[in-house]
C-alpha positions as CSV (number, residue, x, y, z in Angstrom):
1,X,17.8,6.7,2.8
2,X,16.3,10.1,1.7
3,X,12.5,10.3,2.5
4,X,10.0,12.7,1.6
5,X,6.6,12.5,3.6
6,X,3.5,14.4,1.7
7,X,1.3,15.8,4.8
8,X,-2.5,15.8,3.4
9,X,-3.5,19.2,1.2
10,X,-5.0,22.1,3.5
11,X,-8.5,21.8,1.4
12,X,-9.3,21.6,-2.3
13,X,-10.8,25.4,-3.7
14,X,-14.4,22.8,-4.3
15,X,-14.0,22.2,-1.0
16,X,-13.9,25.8,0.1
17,X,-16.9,26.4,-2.0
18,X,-18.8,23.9,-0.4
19,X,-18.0,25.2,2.5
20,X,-18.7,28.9,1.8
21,X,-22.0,27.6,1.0
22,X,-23.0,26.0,4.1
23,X,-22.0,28.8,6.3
24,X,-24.5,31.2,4.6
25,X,-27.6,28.4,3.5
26,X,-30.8,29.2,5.5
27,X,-31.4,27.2,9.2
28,X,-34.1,24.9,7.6
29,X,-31.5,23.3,5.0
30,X,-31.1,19.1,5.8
31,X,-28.8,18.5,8.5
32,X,-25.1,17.6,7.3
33,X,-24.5,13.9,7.2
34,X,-23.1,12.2,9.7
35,X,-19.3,10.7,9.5
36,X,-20.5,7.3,10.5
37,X,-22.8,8.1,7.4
38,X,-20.0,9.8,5.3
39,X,-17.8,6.1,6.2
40,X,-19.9,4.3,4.7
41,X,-19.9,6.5,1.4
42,X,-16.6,6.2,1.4
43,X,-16.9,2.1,2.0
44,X,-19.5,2.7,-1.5
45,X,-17.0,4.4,-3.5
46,X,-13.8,2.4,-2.7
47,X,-15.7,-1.1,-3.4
48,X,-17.3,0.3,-6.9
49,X,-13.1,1.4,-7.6
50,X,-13.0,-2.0,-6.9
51,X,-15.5,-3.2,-9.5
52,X,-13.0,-1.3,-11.8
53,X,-9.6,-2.3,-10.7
54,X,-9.5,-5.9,-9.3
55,X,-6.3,-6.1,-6.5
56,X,-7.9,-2.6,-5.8
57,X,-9.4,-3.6,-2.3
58,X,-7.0,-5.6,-0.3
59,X,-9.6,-6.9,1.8
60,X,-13.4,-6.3,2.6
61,X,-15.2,-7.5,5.6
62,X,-18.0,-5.2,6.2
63,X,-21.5,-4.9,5.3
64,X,-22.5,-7.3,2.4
65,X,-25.3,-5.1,0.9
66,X,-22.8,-2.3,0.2
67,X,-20.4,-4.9,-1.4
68,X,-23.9,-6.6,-3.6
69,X,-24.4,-2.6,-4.5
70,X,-21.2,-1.9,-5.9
71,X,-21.3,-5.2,-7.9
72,X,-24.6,-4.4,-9.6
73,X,-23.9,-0.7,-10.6
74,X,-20.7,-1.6,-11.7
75,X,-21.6,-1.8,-15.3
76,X,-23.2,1.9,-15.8
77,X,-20.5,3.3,-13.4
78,X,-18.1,5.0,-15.7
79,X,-14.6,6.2,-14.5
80,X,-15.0,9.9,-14.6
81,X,-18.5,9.2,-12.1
82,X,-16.3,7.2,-9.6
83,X,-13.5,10.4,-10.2
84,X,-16.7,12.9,-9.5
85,X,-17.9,10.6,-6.4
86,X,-14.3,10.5,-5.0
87,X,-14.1,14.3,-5.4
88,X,-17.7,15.3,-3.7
89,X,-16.9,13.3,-1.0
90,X,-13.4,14.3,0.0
91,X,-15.1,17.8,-0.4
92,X,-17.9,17.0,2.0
93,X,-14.9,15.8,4.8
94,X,-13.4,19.0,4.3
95,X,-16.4,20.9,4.9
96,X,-16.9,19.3,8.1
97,X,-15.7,21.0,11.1
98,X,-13.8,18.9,13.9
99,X,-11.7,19.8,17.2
100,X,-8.0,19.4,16.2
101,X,-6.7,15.9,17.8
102,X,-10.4,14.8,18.5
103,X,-11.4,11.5,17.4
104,X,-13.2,12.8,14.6
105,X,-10.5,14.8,13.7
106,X,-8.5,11.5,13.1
107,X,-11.1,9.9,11.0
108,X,-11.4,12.8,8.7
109,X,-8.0,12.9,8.1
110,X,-7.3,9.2,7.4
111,X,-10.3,9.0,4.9
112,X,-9.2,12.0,2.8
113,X,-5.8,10.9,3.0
114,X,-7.2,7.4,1.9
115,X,-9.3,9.2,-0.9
116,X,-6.2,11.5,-2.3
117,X,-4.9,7.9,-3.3
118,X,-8.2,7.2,-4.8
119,X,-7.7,10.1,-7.4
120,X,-4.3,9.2,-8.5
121,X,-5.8,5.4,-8.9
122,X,-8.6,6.5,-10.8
123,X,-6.3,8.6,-13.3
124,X,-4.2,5.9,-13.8
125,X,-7.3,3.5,-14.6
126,X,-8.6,6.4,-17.3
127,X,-5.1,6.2,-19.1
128,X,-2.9,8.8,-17.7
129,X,0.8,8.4,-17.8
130,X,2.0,9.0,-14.1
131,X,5.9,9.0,-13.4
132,X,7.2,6.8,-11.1
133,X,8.1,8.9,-8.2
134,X,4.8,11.1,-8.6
135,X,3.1,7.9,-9.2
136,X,4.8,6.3,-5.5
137,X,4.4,9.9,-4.2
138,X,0.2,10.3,-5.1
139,X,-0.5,7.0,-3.9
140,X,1.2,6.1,-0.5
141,X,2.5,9.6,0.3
142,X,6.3,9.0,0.1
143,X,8.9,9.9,-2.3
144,X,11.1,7.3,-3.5
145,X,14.9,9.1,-4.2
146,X,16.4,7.9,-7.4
147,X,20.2,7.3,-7.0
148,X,23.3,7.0,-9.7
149,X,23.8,3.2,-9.8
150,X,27.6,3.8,-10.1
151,X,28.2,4.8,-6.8
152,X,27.3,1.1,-5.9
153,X,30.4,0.2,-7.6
154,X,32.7,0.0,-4.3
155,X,29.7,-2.1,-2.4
156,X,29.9,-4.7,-5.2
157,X,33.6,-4.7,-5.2
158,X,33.1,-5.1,-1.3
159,X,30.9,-8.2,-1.9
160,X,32.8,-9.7,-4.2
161,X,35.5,-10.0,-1.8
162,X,33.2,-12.2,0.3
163,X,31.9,-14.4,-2.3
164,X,34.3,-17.7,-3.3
165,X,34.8,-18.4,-6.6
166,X,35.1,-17.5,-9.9
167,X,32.8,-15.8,-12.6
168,X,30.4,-13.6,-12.6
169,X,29.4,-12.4,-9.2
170,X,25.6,-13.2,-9.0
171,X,25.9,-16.3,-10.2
172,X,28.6,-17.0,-7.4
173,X,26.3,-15.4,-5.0
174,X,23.2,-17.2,-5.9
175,X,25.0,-20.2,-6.0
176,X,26.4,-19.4,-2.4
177,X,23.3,-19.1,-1.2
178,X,20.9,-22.1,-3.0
179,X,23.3,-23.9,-0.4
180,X,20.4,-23.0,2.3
181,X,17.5,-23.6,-0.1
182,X,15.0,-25.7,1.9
183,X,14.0,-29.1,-0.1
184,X,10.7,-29.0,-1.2
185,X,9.0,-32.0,1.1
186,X,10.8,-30.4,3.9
187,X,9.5,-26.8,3.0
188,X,6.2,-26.5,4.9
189,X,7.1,-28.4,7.6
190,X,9.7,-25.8,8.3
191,X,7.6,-23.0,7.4
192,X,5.0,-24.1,9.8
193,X,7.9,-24.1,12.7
194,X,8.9,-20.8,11.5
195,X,5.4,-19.3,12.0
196,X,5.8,-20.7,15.5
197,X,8.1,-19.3,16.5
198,X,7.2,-15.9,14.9
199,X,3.9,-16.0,17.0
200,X,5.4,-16.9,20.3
201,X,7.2,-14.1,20.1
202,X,4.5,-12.0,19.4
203,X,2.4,-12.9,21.7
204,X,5.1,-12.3,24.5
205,X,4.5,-8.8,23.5
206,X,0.9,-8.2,22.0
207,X,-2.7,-9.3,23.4
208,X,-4.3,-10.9,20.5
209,X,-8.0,-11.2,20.7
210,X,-9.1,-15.1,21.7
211,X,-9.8,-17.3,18.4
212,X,-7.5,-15.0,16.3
213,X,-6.6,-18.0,13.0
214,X,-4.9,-18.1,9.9
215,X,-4.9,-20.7,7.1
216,X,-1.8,-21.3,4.8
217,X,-1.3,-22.7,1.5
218,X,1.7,-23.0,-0.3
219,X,0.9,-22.2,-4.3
220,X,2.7,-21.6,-7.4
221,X,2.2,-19.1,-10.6
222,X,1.7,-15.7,-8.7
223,X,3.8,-12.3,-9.4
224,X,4.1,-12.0,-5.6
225,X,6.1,-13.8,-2.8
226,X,3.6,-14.1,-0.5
227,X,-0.4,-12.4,0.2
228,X,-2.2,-12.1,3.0
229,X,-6.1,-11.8,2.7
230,X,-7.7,-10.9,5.6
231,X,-11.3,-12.0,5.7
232,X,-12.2,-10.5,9.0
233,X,-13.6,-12.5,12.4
234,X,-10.0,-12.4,13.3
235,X,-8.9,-14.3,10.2
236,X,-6.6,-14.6,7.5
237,X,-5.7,-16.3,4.8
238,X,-2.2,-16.5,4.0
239,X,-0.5,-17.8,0.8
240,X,3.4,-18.5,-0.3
241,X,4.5,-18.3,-3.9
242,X,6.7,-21.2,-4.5
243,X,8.1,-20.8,-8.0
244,X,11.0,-19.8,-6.9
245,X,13.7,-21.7,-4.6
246,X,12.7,-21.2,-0.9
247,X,16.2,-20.5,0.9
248,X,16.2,-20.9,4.7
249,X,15.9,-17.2,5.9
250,X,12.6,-17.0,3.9
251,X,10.4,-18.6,6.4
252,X,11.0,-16.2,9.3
253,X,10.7,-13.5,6.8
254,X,7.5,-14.6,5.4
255,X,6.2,-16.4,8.5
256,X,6.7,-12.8,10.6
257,X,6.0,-10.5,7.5
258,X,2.6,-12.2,6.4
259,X,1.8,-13.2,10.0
260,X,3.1,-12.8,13.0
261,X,3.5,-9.8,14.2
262,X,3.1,-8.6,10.1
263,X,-0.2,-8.1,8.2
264,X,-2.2,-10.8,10.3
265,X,-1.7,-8.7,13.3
266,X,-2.2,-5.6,12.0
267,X,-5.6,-6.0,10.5
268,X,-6.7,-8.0,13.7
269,X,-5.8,-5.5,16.0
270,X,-8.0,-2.5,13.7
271,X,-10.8,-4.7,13.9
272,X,-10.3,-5.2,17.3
273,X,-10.1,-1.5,18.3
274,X,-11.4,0.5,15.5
275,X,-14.5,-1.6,14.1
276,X,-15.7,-4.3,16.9
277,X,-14.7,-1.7,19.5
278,X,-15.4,1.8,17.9
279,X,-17.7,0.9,15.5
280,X,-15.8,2.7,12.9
281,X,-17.1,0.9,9.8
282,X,-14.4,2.4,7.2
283,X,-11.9,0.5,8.3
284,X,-13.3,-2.6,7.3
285,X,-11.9,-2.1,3.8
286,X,-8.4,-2.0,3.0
287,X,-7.4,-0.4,-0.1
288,X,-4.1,-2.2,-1.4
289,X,-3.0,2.0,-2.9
290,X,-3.0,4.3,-0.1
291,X,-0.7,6.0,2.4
292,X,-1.6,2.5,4.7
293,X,0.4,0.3,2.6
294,X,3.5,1.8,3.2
295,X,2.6,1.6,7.4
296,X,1.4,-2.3,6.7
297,X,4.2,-3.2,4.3
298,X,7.2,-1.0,6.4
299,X,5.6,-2.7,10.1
300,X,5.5,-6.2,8.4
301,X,9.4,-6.1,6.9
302,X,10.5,-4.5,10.7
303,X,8.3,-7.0,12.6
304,X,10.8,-9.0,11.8
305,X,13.7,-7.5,13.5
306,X,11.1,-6.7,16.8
307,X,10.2,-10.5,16.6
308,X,14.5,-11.9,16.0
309,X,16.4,-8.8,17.5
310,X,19.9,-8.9,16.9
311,X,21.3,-12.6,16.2
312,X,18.3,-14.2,17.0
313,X,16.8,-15.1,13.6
314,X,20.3,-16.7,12.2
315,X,20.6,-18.5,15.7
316,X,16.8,-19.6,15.6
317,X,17.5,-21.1,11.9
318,X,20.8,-23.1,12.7
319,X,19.9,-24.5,15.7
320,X,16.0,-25.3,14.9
321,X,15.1,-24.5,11.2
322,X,18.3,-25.9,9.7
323,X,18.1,-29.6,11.0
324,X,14.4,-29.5,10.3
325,X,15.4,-29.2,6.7
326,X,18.3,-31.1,6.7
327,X,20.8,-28.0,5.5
328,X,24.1,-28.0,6.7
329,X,24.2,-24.5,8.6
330,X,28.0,-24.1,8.9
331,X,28.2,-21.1,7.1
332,X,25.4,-19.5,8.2
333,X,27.5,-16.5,9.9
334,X,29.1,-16.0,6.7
335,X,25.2,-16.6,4.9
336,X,23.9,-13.5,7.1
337,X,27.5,-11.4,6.6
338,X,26.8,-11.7,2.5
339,X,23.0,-10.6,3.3
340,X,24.0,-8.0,5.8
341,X,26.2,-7.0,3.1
342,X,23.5,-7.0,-0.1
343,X,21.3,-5.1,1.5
344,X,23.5,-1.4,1.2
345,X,22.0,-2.1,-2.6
346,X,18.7,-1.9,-1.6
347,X,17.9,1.7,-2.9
348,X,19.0,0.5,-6.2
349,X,16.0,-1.3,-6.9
350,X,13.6,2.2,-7.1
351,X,16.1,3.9,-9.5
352,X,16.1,0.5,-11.9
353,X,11.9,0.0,-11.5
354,X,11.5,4.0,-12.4
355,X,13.6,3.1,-15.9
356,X,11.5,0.2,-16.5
357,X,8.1,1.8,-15.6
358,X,8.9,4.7,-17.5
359,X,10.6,3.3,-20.1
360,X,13.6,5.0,-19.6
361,X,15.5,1.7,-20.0
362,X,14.7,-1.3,-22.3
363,X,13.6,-4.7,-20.8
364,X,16.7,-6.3,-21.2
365,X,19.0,-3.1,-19.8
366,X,16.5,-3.8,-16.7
367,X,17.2,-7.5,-16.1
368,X,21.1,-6.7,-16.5
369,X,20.7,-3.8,-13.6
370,X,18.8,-6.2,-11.4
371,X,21.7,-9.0,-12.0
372,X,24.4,-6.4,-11.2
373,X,22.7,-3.8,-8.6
374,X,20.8,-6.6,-6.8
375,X,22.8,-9.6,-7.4
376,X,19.5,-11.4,-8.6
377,X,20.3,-14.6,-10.8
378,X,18.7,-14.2,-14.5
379,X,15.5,-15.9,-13.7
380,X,14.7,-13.9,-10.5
381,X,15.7,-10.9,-12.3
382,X,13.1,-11.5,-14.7
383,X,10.6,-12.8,-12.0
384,X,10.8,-9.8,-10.4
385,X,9.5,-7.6,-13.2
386,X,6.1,-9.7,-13.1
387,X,5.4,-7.8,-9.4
388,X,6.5,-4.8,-11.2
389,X,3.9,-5.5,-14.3
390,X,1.2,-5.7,-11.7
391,X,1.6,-3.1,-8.8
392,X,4.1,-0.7,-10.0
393,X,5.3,1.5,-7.3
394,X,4.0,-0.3,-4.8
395,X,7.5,-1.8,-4.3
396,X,8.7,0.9,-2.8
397,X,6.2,0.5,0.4
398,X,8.7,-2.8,1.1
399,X,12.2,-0.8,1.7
400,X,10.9,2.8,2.7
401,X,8.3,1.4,5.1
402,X,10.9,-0.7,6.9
403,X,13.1,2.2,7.0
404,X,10.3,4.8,8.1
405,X,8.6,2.6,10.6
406,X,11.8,1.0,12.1
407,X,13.3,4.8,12.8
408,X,10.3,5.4,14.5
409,X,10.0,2.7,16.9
410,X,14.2,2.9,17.5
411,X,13.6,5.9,18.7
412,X,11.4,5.1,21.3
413,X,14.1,2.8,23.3
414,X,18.0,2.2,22.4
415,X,20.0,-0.8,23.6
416,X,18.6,-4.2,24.6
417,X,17.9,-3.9,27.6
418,X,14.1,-5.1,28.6
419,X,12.9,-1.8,29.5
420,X,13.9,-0.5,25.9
421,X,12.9,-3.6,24.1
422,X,9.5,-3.3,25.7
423,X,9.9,0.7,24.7
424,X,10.0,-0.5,21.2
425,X,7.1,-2.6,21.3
426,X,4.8,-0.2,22.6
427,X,5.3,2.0,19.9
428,X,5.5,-1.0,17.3
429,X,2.0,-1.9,18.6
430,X,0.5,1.5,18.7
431,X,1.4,1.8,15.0
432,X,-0.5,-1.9,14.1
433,X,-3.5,-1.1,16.4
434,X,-4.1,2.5,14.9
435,X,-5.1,4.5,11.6
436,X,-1.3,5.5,11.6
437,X,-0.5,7.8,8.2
438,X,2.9,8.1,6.9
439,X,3.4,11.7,8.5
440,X,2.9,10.1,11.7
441,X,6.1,8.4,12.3
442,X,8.2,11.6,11.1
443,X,9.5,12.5,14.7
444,X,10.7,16.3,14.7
445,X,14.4,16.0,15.7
């Protein structure tokens, strides 16, 4: 896949004023704020965007007053103040001066890179039409590339060769594959051995900090597959969207992705580092649009493959998952060959949710792509375009991330060998257990 990586603006020409100023205002003016001061500013202004735009904050575990704050000026807070707040700020960080590759340095960067978001948000909230990939590209720093859908052609002619049947080729497909759907008494029970398994092998490779807990729910009637809200003390809640069938892959998928070593992990080791051992307060919010989505959504998707390298997940789920749900797992090498196989149509999916975003393509033109360019039976075709209704670009953090995050980490170890394996989860750690931006896991060839 093509990616394009925005690196954070040198400094906005406010900025420069502000700093023009200070350099030349007399010795008796007030001593610039601190950054521990500016964090928690920035804490203010992301939790009143909040007020505004609920889904805005994925998660908030720091100081209540700041949180009862934002919640009572919410009603006099107009747009264009929260756009003038985010502005000043982001000034004030520029203005400050830090050594390069100093802590500081670090903190600066990942809260103006965190309040560049912020501005796109905020014009999209005052009405401002935003195309996709601008939209994708202002808010998590990565440009999604949109492809002809044509040149798929051969891949589905490839697929169709390995699908039985006759008829239409996502129905055959989806019918293929409801073969491994999990039966819905038997569905947490496996899920529940899934997650397991998915933090045994975590925890092989990562120190988690003692009393570290989740609590799962399966529900129903959400636009998402599965959420994970962190609430802080080492805790999450985790929630699974069953309106859909649950087909036996799913609960590694979701069980690593949400969990282990996915979103669970990753905000448990920041609190662990950054705020209980740093004291860095600004990192006890986590906005669900920024350039950290893409790092917690691309680590989540690959903590999959670090957690099940190579045939493990397919071997995990027909020799332990499969009986569990009583599923015949025969076919489960030609299961994974037809999902080895679906996913070269991956990068489809940004080119059909640009034309339905920006209207470049009817609703019905949509769900007809989705069945031919993603294989997706009618009704998960037009399941899909509820996520779509609600966070917009944000699907492309899923596919990119894995892609960014998982050429990073390869690239640390090849093989399978232990030494490269443990190679790999260094640097798979190092990304969960720090600010890590987009531009980080570039690596200059």
């Amino acid at each position: 896949m093509s990616l394009t990586v925005i690196r954070p603006a040198l400094v906005l020409t406010s900025a420069l004023a502000l700093a023009s100023c200070a350099t030349t205002a007399p010795q008796s003016a007030a001593a610039p704020p601190s950054l521990d001061d500016l964090a928690r500013d920035y804490l203010a202004v992301q939790l009143a965007i909040g007020e505004k735009d609920p889904g805005y904050v994925d998660a908030y575990y720091g100081p209540a007053e700041l949180k009862a704050k934002a919640e009572a000026e919410d009603a006099g807070m107009t747009l264009p103040m929260l756009q003038a707040r985010v502005v000043a700020l982001d000034a004030t960080l520029a203005a400050i001066e830090t050594v390069p590759g100093s802590e500081d340095a670090g903190r600066v960067r990942y809260l103006r890179a965190i309040l560049s978001a912020a501005k796109v948000r905020l014009r999209m909230l005052r009405g401002e039409t935003i195309p996709f990939q601008d939209e994708a590209e202002g808010l998590f720093g990565v440009r999604p590339e949109m492809i002809d859908l044509t040149t798929l052609d051969p891949v589905i002619e490839e697929i169709d060769a390995l699908v039985p049947g006759e008829g239409p080729l996502n129905l055959r497909l989806n019918a293929y594959r409801d073969k491994f759907v999990i039966p819905a008494e038997k569905l947490r029970p496996v899920i529940d051995a899934a997650v397991a398994e998915c933090k045994a092998r975590t925890l092989a490779h990562i120190a988690l900090p003692e009393g570290e807990r989740f609590d799962l729910s399966l529900v129903t009637d959400k636009p998402w597959g599965g959420f994970n809200y962190y609430q802080g003390d080492y805790h999450s809640v985790i929630e699974i969207n069953t309106d859909l069938p649950t087909r036996l892959d799913r609960a590694v998928d979701v069980g690593c992705h949400e969990a282990y070593p996915g979103h669970h992990v990753y905000s448990t080791l920041i609190e662990r580092d950054r705020v209980n051992g740093m004291g860095q307060i600004e990192f006890t919010l986590l906005p669900l649009y920024s350039p950290r989505a893409i790092v917690s959504e691309g680590s989540a998707e690959y903590g999959v493959k670090m957690a099940f390298p190579g045939d493990d997940q397919m071997t995990f789920e027909r020799d332990v998952l499969a009986p569990l749900a009583g599923i015949d797992a025969s076919e489960i090498e030609d299961y994974y060959a037809l999902r080895k196989a679906t996913s070269d149509l991956g990068d489809a999916y940004y080119t059909i949710a640009a034309g339905y975003l920006d209207q470049t393509m009817t609703r019905e033109e949509v769900i007809e792509a989705l069945m031919k360019y993603q294989l997706a039976s009618r009704e998960r075709a037009e399941g899909s375009l509820g996520f779509l209704d609600t966070y917009r670009s944000y699907v492309v953090n899923y596919g990119m991330g894995y892609d960014l995050v998982g050429d990073y980490v390869d690239q640390a170890g090849e093989g399978e060998t232990p030494a490269s394996r443990a190679a790999r989860w260094e640097r798979f750690t190092g990304i969960l257990a720090n600010p890590t931006l987009p531009s980080d896991l570039i690596v200059e060839e």
